[in-house]
C-alpha positions as CSV (number, residue, x, y, z in Angstrom):
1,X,0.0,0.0,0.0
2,X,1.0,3.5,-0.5
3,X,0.9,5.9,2.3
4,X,1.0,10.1,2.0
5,X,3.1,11.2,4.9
6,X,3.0,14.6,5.8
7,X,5.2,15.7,8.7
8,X,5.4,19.6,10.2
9,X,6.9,21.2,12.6
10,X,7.4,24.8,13.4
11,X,10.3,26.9,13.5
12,X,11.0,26.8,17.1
13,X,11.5,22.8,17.0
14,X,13.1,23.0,13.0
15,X,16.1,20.8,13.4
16,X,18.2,22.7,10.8
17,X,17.4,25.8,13.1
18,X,19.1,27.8,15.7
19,X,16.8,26.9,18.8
20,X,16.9,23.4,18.7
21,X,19.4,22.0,15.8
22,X,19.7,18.2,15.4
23,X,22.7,18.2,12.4
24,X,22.0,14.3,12.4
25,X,18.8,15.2,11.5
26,X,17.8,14.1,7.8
27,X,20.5,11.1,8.6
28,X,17.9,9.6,11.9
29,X,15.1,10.1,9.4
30,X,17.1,8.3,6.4
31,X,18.1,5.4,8.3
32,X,14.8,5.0,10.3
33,X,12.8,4.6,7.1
34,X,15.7,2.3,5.6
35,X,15.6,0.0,9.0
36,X,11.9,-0.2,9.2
37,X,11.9,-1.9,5.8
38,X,9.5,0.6,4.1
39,X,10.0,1.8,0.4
40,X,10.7,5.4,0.1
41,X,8.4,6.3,-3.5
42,X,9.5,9.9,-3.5
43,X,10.1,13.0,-0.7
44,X,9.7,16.9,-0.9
45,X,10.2,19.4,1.7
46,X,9.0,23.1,1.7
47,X,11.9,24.1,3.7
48,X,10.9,28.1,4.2
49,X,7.4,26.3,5.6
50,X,8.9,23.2,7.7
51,X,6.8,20.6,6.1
52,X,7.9,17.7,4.8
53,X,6.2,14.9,1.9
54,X,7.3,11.4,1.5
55,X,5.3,8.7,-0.7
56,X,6.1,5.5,1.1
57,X,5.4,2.1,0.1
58,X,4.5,-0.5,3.2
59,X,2.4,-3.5,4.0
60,X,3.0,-3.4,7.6
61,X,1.4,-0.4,10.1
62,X,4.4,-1.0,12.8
63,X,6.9,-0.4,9.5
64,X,5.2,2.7,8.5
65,X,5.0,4.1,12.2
66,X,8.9,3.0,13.0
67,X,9.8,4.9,10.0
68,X,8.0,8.0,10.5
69,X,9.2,8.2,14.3
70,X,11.6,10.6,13.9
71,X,9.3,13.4,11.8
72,X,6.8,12.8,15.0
73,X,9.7,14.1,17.8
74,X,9.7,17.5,16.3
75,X,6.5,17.9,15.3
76,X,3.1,16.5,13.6
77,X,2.9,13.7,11.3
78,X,-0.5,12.8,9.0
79,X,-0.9,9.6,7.8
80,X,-3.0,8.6,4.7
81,X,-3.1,5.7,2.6
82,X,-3.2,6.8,-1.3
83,X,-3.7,5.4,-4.8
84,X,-1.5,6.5,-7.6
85,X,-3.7,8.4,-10.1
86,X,-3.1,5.8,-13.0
87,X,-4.7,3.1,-10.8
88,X,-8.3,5.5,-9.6
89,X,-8.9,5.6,-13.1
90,X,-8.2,1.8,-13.9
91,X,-10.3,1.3,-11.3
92,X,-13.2,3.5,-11.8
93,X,-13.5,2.3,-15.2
94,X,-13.2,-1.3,-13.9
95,X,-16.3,-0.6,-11.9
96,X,-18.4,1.8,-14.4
97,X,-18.2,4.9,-12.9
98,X,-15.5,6.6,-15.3
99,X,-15.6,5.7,-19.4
């Protein structure tokens, strides 16, 4: 399944900032998501926003939380399984709702 992960945080707990900086930072969150055995599908960050995008690729809920664990001690994390485009339509013409 593909999950939509979408992790913010504010600039008081940014990691790359001056209040609380974590320079290990984006190498917790690399090697979290590697150990927890999820596939990474794509990430994006608006840095000047402090929010953060990741596609990920899991079968297992404990995977998907391990690897997100990091994102969640700075700030909030959503969660929210998606469908890649190509498939909706696949599927809602599969079904009759789309031509």
């Amino acid at each position: 399944m593909l999950f939509m992960v979408v992790a913010r945080h504010s600039a008081e707990s940014c990691p790359a900032g001056t209040v609380r900086p974590d320079k290990g930072f984006a190498a917790k969150v690399e090697e979290s998501m590697k150990k927890s055995g999820v596939k990474e599908i794509a990430g994006y960050s608006d840095v000047p926003g402090h929010v953060h995008y990741f596609v990920l690729e899991t079968d297992s809920n404990t995977a998907l939380n391990n690897a997100v664990e990091p994102l969640r001690l700075v700030g909030d994390v959503t969660i929210t399984p998606v469908l890649k485009w190509s498939d909706v339509v696949v599927w809602a013409k599969q079904i009759g709702i789309q031509k």
